[in-house]
Each structure stands twice: as structure tokens, then as C-alpha cells.
N, C-alpha and C positions, 0 to 999 in steps of 0.2 A: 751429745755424747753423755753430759749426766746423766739427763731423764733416761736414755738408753740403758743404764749404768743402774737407775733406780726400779725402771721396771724388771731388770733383769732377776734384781735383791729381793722384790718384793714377790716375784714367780717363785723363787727357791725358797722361801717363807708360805708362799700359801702351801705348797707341794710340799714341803717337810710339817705342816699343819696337817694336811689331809694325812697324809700316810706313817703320823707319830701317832701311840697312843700311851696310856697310862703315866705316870709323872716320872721326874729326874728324881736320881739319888742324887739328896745334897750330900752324901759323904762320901761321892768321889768324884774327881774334876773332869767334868765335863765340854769342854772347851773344843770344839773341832778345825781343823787345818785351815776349811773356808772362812770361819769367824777370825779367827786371826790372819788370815792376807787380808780380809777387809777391814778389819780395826788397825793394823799396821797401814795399810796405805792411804786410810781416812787422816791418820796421824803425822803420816812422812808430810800428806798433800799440806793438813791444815799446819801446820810449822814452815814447812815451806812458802807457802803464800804471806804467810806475814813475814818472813824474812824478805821475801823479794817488794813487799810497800817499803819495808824501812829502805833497802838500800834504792826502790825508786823517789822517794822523800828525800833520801839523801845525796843523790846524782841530781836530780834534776836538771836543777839548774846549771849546772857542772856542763851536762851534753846539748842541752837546750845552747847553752851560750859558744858553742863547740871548742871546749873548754878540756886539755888532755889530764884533768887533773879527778876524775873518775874511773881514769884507769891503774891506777895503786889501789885503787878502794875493791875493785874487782880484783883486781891480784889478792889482796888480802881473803876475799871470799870465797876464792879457790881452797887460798892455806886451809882456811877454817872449815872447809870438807876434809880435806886429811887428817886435819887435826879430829874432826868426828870421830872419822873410821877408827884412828889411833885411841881413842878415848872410849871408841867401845870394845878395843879389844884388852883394855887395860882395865876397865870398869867387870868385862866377862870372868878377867882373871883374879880378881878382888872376890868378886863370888863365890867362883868356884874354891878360892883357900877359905874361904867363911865356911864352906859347902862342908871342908874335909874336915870341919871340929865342931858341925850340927847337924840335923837333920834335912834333907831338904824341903820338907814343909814348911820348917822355920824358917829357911830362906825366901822360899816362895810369900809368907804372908808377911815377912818383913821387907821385902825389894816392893810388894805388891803393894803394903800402905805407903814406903816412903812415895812409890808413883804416885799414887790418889790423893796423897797429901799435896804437893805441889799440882796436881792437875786441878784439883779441887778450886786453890789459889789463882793458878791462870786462869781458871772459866769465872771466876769473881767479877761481875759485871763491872761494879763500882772499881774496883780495885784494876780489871784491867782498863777504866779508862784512864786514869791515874798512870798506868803501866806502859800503854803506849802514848801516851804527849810527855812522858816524861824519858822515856826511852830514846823516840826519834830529835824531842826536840835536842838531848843531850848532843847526839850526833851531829846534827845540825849543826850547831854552836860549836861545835869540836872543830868543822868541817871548814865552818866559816872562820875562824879563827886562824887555821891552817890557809886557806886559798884567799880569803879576802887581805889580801896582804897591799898596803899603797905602794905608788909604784918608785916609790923613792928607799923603801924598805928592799934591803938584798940578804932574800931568806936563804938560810943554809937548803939547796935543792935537793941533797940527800934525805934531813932531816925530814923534812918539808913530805918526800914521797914515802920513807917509815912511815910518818905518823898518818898517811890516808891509808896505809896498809892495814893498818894497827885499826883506823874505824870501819873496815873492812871485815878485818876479820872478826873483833867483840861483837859487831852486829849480827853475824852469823854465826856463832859460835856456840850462844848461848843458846839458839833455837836447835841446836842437833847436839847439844847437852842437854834440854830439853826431851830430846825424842828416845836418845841413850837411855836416860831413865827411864821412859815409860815404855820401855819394850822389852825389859829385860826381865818381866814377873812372864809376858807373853812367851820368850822366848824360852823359859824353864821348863812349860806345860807343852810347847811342839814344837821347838827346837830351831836351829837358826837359819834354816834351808829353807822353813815355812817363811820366818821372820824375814830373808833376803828378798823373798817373793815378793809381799807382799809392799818392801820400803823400794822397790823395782814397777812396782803401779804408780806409788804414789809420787816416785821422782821422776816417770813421768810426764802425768801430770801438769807437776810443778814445773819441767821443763818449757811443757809447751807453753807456760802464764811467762815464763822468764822470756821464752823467743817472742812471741806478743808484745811484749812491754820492751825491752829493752835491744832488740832488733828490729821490730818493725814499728814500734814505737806509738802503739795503741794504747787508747786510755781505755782503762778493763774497768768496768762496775767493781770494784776492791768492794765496796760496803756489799753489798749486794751479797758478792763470794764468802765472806768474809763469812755475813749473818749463814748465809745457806750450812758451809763447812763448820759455823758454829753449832749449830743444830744437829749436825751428825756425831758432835764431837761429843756434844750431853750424850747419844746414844751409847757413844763408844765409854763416857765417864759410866753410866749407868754399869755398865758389863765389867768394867774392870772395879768396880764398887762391890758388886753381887761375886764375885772371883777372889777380890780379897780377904768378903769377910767368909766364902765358903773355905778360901785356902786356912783363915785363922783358928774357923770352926775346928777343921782336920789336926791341924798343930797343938787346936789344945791349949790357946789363947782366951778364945770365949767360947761360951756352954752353945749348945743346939738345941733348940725348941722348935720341934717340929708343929707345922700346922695341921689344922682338921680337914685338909681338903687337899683336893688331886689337881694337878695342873699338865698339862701336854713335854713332851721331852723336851721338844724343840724349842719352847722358852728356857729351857736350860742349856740348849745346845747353841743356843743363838744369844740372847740378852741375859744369861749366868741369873734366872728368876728361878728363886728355890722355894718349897714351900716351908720356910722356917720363918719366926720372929726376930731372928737377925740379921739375916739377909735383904729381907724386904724393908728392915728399918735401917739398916744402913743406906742403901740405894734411895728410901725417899728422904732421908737428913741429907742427900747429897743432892738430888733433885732441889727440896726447898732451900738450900744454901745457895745455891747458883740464880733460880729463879728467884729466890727472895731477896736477893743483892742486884739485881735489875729494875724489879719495883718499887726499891727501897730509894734507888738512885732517881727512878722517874720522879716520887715522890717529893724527894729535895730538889728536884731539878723543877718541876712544874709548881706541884703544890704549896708548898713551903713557902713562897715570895706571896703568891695568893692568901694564907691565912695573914701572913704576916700584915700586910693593906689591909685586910680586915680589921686584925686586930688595930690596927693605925686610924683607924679613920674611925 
């Protein structure tokens, strides 16, 4: 179904290549209905699957050992869907009064970097491995502190199902505050019908990895999914890189320097590539900040022990 899914992306790219011609105006947003369901559902997907390792990290053992103490943890993971929903329509209304004493470009290229700013930080190789063994183990240790109880200990059982609630829900919670932010520069430029669409693929998706794992109780290549969805995820960083710094261009934030040469619409209409020197150097500071923090990590992780014997011996 991916590959299905990529060749489909990749037909509607060659076909809006053949039959685009002359370049995008970078001074006005160009952003179409299709690129946003598919960067929204690239985002609902890839947030969702990391939510659903931590809490299967976190149950594990719990259903393995046929243990009923996984199911507060899942009640908690429900709340923190509603708690979403409710967080984006509290976070829409936070805007929109911003909206009624600025302009909305300046909303747009202010909602647009605080997303790329935090995106930027979770695609941070080094930083997110740091980010999830520090994350899950947290729970973990939460988890077990709560159920590994000896059997001479008589835990308050009220307390006891709160507090697997409570890791339930922070585990989930933070991944669809997470997606809040980074959908709400999307949803300015096409509005939140596109935006429903598209978080309606991706929970999908994410449904069918949750029925897999936690119903029929498959072991899913998580790394695997993980790298592949990471990879779309650069794409989608790239386009909301190229979007924020066109949106900041229009606002009047930083100057526009247009380039000497022509580019086809449809990199404008698909991957937000404009031919300015601000644009294209933002999107590659963002590219080498992410790839440069994965080599940087290989490097201390392989190399680094290696000179050091060198130098020892």
C-alpha cells in the first residue's frame, strides 16, 4: 500500500512537471489543497507511530504477562485524543484574536517558524536519540514503580489506576501537541477542511499500525517505518522551511533576493522551492542541520573511540 501510495506521488509530480511551465511567483503563496492532505497525513502518520512504540514499550510486558494494568494506560490515551482535539480548537482561537490586532501574514510567518523551530529540534538525529530512550525509559520506570508493587505492599488501587492513566495520557499527549503546532501555518494558507482531510489519511494509517500491534499483536519493523516516515518527514521539513521563509519574505520580516534563473511552478507548488537566496538558504540550513546531526552522531558513536586507541597506543 505504501509503494502504491508512492508511485501514485510520484505520477502526479512527473504529470504536473510535463505540463507546468515557466517559474513560481515567490511573492505569493503558493501552496495547493493536494500538498497539504499529503503533508498533513505524512505528519498525523509519522507522530502517530511513534506514539503507538512508546505505549507498545510501555505495555508490553503489562499484556505479555496478561496483566489488567494496561488498561488505564489505554484509557489515559483516549483522554489525550480529546484533550488534542480540545487543544486545537483553543490553540485556533489564540490565533485568530492574534489575527484581529495583526496582519495575517504576520501570523502566518510567526505560527510558521515557531512549527519549523520545534520540527527542526525533533528531526535532530543526536538529540532525538537522547529524546526517545529518555522519553520511553521515563515511562517505563513510572510504569514500573506503579505495577511492580511486592505482594505484601496494599497499594491504594484508585491511586494506583490514576496514575497509569496520567502515563497514558503524557505519552500521548505531547505527540498531538506536537501535530497542533505544526498544522496550524498549513491550515491559514487552505483552511481546515483540507487540514481534516488530510489528519483523516494519516489516522488511518496509524490506525491500522495500532490494530496490528496491539490486537493482533504483531511485531511491525518500527525501525524500518520509523527511518522510511523519517524521510518523508525531511521532505515535508523542506516545504514548510521554503513556506515560512516565503511567508516572512511577504510580511516584511526579511528582504527578497531574487535569483538569475527560472525554475518550473510545480517545485513551487509541491516542495515551496522559490528562486530567491532566502529561500533556498533556509531549506539547505535546514537540510544540513538535520543531516549534519546524524553524522555528527555516527562520528562519536564509531569514530571517536577509534582515534582515541590511536591516540593511546
Amino acid at each position: 500500500m505504501l509503494w502504491i501510495m508512492a508511485l501514485i506521488v510520484i505520477g502526479i509530480l512527473v504529470w504536473q512537471g510535463i505540463t507546468a511551465n515557466g517559474a513560481p511567483d515567490p511573492s505569493e503563496s503558493n501552496i495547493t489543497p493536494a500538498t497539504a492532505i499529503l503533508n498533513t497525513a505524512i505528519l498525523v502518520f509519522r507522530e502517530g507511530l511513534e506514539a503507538i512504540l512508546v505505549l507498545s514499550a510501555i505495555t508490553a510486558g503489562l499484556i505479555r504477562n496478561k496483566k489488567d494494568s494496561w488498561k488505564p494506560i489505554f484509557v489515559g490515551s483516549g483522554i489525550s485524543l480529546a484533550a488534542t482535539i480540545v487543544t486545537w480548537f483553543v490553540v485556533v482561537g489564540i490565533i485568530s484574536l492574534v489575527g484581529s490586532t495583526t496582519s495575517e501574514l504576520n501570523v502566518q510567518a510567526g505560527t510558521g517558524l515557531l512549527a519549523n523551530i520545534v520540527l527542526l529540534v525533533i528531526m535532530n538525529w543526536f538529540f532525538h536519540k537522547i529524546y526517545w530512550t529518555g522519553w520511553i525509559s521515563l515511562h517505563n520506570k513510572k510504569r514500573r514503580q506503579i505495577t511492580d508493587v511486592s505482594k505484601e505492599a496494599t497499594p491504594n488501587v484508585a491511586a494506583s489506576y490514576w496514575s497509569l492513566v496520567i502515563i497514558g495520557l503524557t505519552s500521548m499527549y505531547r505527540e498531538g501537541f506536537e501535530v497542533v503546532l505544526f498544522l496550524q501555518n498549513i491550515r491559514l494558507q487552505v483552511g481546515s477542511q483540507v487540514i481534516l482531510l488530510g489528519a483523516l489519511i494519516g489516522l488511518f494509517f496509524t490506525g491500522i499500525v495500532a490494530i496490528l500491534t496491539f490486537v493482533g499483536h504483531q511485531k511491525l519493523p518500527y525501525k524500518k517505518m520509523l527511518i522510511l516516515t523519517g524521510g518523508l518527514l525531511i521532505l515535508v521539513l523542506l516545504v514548510m522551511t521554503g513556506e515560512t521563509a516565503q511567508e516572512m519574505q511577504l510580511a516584511g520580516w526579511i528582504s527578497t533576493t531574487n535569483l538569475d534563473f527560472t525554475i518550473p511552478s510545480w517545485m513551487g507548488l509541491w516542495f515551496a522551492f522559490f528562486p530567491t537566496v532566502e529561500t533556498i538558504s533556509a531549506q539547505a540550513f535546514a537540510f544540513v542541520f538535520v543531516v549534519g546531526s546524524y553524522v555528527f552522531l555516527q562520528f562519536i558513536r564509531v569514530w571517536k573511540p577509534k582515534l582515541a586507541e590511536k591516540l593511546t597506543n
